[in-house]
N, C-alpha and C positions, 0 to 999 in steps of 0.2 A: 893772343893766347886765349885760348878757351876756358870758360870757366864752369868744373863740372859738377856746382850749383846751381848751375841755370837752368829752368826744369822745359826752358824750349830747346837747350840742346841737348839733354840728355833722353826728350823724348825720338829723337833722330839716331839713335844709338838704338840696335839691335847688336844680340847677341848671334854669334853663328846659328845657335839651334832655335832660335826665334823667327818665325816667317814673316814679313815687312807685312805692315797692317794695311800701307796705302797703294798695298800691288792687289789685283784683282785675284779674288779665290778662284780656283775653276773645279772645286771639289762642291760647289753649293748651287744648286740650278737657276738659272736665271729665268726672267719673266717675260724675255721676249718670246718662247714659243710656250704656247699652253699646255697643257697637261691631257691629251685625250679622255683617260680618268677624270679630270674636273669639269668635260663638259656633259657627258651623259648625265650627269643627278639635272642639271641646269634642264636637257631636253626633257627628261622625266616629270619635272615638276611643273613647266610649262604646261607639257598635255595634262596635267591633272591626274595623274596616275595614284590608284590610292593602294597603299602596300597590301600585301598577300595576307588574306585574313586568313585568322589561325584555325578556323576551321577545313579549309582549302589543304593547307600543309595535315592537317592530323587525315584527314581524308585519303592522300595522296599517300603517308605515308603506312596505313591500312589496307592500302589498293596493292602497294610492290609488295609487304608483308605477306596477307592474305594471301596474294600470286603465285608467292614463292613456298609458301608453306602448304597451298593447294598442289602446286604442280609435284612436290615430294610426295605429299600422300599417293597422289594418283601416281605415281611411277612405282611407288612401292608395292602400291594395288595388284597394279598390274604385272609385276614380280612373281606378286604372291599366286596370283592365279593361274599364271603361267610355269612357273617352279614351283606350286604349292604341294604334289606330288614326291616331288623326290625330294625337298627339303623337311619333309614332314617322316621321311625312311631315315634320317639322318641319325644318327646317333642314340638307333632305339637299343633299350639294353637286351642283353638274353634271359632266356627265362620265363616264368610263369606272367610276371610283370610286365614285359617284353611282350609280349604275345597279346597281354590284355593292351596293350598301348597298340600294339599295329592294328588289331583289330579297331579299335575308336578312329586311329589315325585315319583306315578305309573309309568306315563309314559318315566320316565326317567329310573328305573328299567326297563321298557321292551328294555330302549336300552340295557342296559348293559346286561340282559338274550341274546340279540340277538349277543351279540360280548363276550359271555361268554368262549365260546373253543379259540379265540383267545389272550383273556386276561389273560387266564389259563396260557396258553402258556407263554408266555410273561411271568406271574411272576413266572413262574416254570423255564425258562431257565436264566433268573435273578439271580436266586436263587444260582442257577449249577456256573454260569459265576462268582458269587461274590466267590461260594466256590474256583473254580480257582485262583482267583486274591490273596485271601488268604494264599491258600498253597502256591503258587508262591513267597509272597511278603517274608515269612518266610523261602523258600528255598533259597530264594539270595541272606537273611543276613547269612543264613547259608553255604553261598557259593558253593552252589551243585553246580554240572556242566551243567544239564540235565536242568538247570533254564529257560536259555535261550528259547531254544525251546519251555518248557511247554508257558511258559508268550508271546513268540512272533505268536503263534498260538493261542492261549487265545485271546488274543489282534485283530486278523485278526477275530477270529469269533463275537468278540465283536461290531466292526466296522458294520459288515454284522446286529448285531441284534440290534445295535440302529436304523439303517434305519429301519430296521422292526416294533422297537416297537415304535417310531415315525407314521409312516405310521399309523399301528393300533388307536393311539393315535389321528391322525384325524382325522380316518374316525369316530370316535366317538365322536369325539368334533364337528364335520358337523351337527353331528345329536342329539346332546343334545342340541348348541346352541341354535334353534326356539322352542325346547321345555321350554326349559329357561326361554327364553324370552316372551314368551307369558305364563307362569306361573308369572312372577315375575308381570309382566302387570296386571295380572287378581287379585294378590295381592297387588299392588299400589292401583287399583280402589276401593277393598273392602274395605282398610282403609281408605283412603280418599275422598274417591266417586269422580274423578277428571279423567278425560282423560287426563290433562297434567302431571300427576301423571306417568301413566300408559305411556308416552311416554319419560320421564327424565327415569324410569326404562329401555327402551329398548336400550338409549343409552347408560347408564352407562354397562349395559351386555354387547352391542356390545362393548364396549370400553375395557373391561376383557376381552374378549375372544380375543383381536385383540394383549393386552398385553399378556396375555398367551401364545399364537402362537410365538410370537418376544423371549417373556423367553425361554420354550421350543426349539425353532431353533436354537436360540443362545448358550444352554446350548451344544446340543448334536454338533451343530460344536467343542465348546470346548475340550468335550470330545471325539471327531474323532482325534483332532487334538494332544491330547494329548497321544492316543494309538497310535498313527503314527509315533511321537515321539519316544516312546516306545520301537516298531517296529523295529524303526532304529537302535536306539541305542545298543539296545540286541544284533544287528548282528554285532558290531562292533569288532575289532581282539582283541583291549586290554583289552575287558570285558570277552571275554574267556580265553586271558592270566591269568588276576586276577583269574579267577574261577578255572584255571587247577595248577594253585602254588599253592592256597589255598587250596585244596583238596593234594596237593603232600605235603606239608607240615602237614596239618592234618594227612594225613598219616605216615609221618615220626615221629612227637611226639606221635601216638599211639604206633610205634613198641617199640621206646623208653622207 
């Protein structure tokens, strides 16, 4: 007779919904085959691989940014120049105001026909420049080698075409501003019949165009400053260390 005080037989006792302790689980992985996962950090550390400096990543992530918010402008550029005509006929009103607006609306098309080849330009190398910045930003998370160079020549022609499309940008804003302003003038007067009307409009223009100019200068220092950066950084020795392990090591778990 059993007696079930006895704490060796009653640890031989399960219950139905209790699973036997001394049967093998097969919900828990065993250690006879390795973990693919566990052996890559092992090759990595081997070669010496030293992690992704955080300059690489902020760089990288600057590169696809930059690309992407280049290649919009330039699309929209290119929109405008090409539609800028009939989206500018859109929804002028009738009237004494109306008349004064279509009239500005023409003459301000004839600046933009007259700076047409250079505004081409402009969003056509845009365009080219943001698709650089793109491959680039994708080739240096993928730790090419060749990164460096593409992005720090990227970078030096870019520097040269902000000045450029700066420049373009005021010799056009020279010459829209009096038309501007002496449209918006001729449409203060028609609505309100008032010369003081028509002279609150000339300074609030001059007063856009003056904050325009300070946005604009200020944006493209920034962004000089920031390919300079760049520049530098790319040429530096431990950013081609990381790139020449990580490529020796990719290479090594492919022959693998």
């Amino acid at each position: 007779m059993s007696d079930p005080n006895d704490p060796k037989q009653s640890s031989d006792r399960t219950t139905p919904d209790e699973p036997r302790t001394d049967e093998p689980r097969t919900d828990e992985p065993t250690t006879d085959e390795p973990s693919p996962f566990a052996a890559a950090p092992a090759k990595y550390e081997a070669a010496g691989l030293i992690p992704r400096p955080t300059g690489v990543t902020v760089t990288g992530v600057l590169c696809l940014l930059g690309g992407i918010m280049g290649a919009l402008v330039g699309l929209l550029t290119l929109l405008q120049l090409i539609f800028g005509r009939q989206l500018a006929s859109v929804m002028v009103p009738s009237g004494p105001a109306g008349e004064a607006q279509r009239q500005m609306n023409s003459a301000l098309q004839g600046v933009m026909d007259k700076y047409l080849i250079p505004n081409l330009g402009v969003a056509g190398g845009g365009l080219i420049l943001s698709a650089c910045l793109i491959v680039g930003g994708i080739a240096l998370f993928r730790a090419k080698q060749w990164t460096p160079t593409w992005l720090r020549r990227t970078f030096l022609v870019m520097i040269v075409f902000e000045l450029i499309r700066q420049s373009v940008f005021a010799l056009v804003q020279m010459e829209t501003y009096p038309v501007m302003q002496d449209g918006f003038a001729k449409m203060a007067e028609a609505n309100q019949g008032s010369s003081g009307s028509a002279e609150m409009m000339k300074s609030i223009q001059q007063a856009s165009m003056i904050i325009g100019f300070v946005f604009w200068g200020g944006w493209t220092l920034v962004k000089i400053l920031i390919l300079t950066w760049g520049f530098r950084y790319l040429g530096r020795q431990h950013v081609r260390d990381y790139l020449a392990q990580a490529t020796a090591v990719e290479a090594d778990v492919a022959k693998s």
